[in-house]
C-alpha positions in Angstrom: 86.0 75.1 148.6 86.5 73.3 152.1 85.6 69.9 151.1 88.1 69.6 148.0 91.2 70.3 150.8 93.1 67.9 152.2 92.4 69.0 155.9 88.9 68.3 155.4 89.2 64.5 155.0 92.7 63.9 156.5 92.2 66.0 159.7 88.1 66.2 160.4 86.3 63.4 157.8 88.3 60.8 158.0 89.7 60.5 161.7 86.4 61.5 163.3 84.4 58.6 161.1 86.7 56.2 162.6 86.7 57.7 166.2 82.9 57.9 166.5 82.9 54.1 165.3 86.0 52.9 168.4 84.4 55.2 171.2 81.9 54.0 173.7 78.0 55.4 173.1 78.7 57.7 175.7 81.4 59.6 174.2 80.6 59.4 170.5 78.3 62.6 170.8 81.1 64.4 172.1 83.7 63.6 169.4 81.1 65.2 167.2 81.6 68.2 169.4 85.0 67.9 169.6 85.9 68.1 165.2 83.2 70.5 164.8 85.2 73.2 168.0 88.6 72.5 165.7 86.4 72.3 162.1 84.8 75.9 162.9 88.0 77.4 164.1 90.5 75.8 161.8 88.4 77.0 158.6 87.1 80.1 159.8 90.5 81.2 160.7 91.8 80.4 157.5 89.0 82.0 155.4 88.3 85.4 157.1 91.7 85.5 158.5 91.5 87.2 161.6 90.1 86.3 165.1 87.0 87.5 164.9 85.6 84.6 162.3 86.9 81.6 165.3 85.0 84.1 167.7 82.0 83.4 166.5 81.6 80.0 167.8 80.3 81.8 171.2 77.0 82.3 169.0 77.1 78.5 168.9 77.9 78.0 172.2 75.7 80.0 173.7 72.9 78.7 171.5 73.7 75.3 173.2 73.2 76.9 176.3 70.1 78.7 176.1 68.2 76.0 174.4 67.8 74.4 178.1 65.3 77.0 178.7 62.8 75.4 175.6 60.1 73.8 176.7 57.0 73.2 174.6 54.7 76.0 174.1 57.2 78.2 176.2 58.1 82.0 175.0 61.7 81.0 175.5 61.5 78.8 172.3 60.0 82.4 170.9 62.5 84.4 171.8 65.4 81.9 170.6 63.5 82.1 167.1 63.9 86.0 167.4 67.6 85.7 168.5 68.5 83.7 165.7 66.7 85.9 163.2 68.0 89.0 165.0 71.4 87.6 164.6 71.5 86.4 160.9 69.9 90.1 160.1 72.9 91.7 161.6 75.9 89.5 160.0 73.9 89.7 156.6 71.9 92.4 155.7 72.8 95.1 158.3 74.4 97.1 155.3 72.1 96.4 153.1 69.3 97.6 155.6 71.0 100.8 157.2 72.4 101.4 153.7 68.4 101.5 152.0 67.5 103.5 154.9 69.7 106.3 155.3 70.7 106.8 151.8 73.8 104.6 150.8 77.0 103.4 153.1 78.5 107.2 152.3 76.2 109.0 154.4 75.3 105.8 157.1 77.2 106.2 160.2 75.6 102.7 160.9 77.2 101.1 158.1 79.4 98.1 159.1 83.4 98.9 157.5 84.3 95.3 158.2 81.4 93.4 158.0 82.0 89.5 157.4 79.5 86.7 158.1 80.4 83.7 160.2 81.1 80.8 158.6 77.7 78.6 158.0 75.8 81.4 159.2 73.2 80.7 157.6 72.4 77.1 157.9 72.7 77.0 161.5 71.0 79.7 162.7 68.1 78.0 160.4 68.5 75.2 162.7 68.6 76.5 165.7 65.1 78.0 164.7 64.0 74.6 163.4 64.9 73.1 167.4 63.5 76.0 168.9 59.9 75.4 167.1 59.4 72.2 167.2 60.6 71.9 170.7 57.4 74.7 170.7 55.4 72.5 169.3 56.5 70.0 171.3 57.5 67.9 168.1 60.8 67.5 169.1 63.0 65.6 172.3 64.9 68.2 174.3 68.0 66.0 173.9 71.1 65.7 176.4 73.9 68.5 176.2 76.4 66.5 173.8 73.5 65.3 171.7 72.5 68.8 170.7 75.9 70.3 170.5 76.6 67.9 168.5 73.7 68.5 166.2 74.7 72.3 166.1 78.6 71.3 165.5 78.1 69.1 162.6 81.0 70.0 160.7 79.8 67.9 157.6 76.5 70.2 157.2 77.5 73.3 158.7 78.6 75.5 155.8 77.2 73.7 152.7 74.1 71.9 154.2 71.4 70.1 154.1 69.6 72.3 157.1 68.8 68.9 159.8 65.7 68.6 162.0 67.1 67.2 165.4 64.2 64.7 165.8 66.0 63.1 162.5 69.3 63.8 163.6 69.1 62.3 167.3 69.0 58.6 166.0 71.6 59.1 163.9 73.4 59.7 167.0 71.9 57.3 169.5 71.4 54.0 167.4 74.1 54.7 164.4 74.3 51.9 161.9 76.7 49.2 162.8 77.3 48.2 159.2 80.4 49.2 158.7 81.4 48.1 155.4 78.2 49.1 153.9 78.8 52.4 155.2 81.5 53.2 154.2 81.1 52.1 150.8 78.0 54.2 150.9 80.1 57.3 152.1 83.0 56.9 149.2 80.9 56.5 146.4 78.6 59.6 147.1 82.1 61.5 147.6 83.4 60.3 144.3 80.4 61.2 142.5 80.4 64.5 144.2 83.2 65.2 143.2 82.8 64.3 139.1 79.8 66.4 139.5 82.4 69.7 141.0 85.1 69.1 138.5 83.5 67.3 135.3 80.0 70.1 135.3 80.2 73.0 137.9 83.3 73.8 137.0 83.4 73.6 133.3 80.0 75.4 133.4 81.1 77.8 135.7 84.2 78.3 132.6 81.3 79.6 130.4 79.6 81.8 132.8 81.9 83.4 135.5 83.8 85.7 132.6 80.3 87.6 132.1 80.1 91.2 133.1 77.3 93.4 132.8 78.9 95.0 129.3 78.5 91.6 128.0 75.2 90.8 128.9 73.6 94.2 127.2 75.1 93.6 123.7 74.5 89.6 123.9 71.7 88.3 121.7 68.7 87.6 124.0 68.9 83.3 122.5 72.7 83.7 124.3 71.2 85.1 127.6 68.4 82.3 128.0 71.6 79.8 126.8 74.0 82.0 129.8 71.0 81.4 132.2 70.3 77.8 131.6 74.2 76.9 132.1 74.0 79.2 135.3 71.5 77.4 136.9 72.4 73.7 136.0 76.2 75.6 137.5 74.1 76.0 141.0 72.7 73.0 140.7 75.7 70.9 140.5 77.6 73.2 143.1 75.1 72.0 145.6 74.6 68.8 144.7 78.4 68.3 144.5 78.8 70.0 148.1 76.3 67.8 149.8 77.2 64.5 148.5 81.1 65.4 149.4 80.2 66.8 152.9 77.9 64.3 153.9 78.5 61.3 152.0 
């Protein structure tokens, strides 16, 4: 898990709280930009191990670029929803897809040998389709350059979530609090209870779950499965819970 690692909050959390609060308006939207380049690459690197995880960040980039043709009630904002959907269908179901339709991955000369998804794949090509519709609809500001990529490079949200809507995001950025002390308090207590909620539940629930194989299921009592599923979901719920308050607290 990113967020339980040093580097998260002694090399991205930590220093780029404290630098958005010292720069001048003007450049705070670009530090964003800035640890979310290094957060992407830093972590992809390290978790697909190869080049072709920090390689992805041209999807981002290029995102960034061709959202300056979005205008409301343009077929560019349409075709940006397609991209994104296109894109997300390749990295994660392209196998699954070819695979149904041709008969299995032995007899699909489609089938991708080294498929690997991006990291945060799915939460920010969500959001890019979020910008691209409401800036549709015309419910959205376009937003300068370093305002959206920062949106899109959001290290905090970009592989655990929430999915953002820019319209909330864009004040965030433009008018940030000014409390500090209040903030920060804010931020450490939602970490630290994040974090009892990973060590103290997920993972002793996921202790009592993640041993199960399919043999085990067919000759447990059916009272044991409802009990198996029960502890399985409050396990999901306090992953995600724990992920968000840790990321974005």
């Amino acid at each position: 898990m990113i967020f339980n690692t040093f580097a998260y909050y002694f090399c991205y959390l930590i220093p780029s709280a404290i630098l958005f609060r010292l720069l001048p308006a003007n450049l705070r939207a670009w530090s964003c930009v800035l640890f979310g380049f290094a957060f992407f690459i830093h972590f992809s690197w390290e978790i697909q191990g190869g080049w072709w995880g920090p390689a992805c960040l041209g999807l981002l980039v290029w995102e960034g670029l061709f959202r300056n043709l979005y205008q409301p009630g343009s077929r560019w904002c349409v075709l940006g929803i397609w991209i994104s959907v296109l894109v997300l269908g390749v990295f994660k179901y392209w196998n699954l897809l070819t695979d149904t339709a041709l008969g299995g991955s032995a007899s699909n000369p489609l089938h991708w040998q080294d498929a690997f998804l991006p990291l945060g794949i799915s939460f920010f090509t969500f959001e890019f389709i979020h910008y691209a519709y409401d800036r549709y609809q015309g419910k959205t500001a376009k937003g300068t350059a370093a305002e959206y990529f920062a949106f899109i490079f959001f290290f905090p949200t970009m592989v655990a979530g929430p999915i953002k809507r820019f319209q909330d995001f864009l004040p965030c950025i433009q008018n940030p609090s000014k409390d500090w002390v209040l903030d920060w308090n804010r931020g450490i207590t939602r970490i630290l209870c994040g974090l009892v909620k990973k060590f103290m539940f997920a993972d002793f629930l996921t202790s009592l779950t993640d041993h199960l194989n399919r043999e085990d299921i067919s000759i447990a009592p059916r009272w044991v499965l409802l009990l198996w599923l029960f502890s399985y979901g409050w396990k999901i719920y306090f992953d995600f819970s724990a992920y968000s308050d840790i990321a974005i607290g």
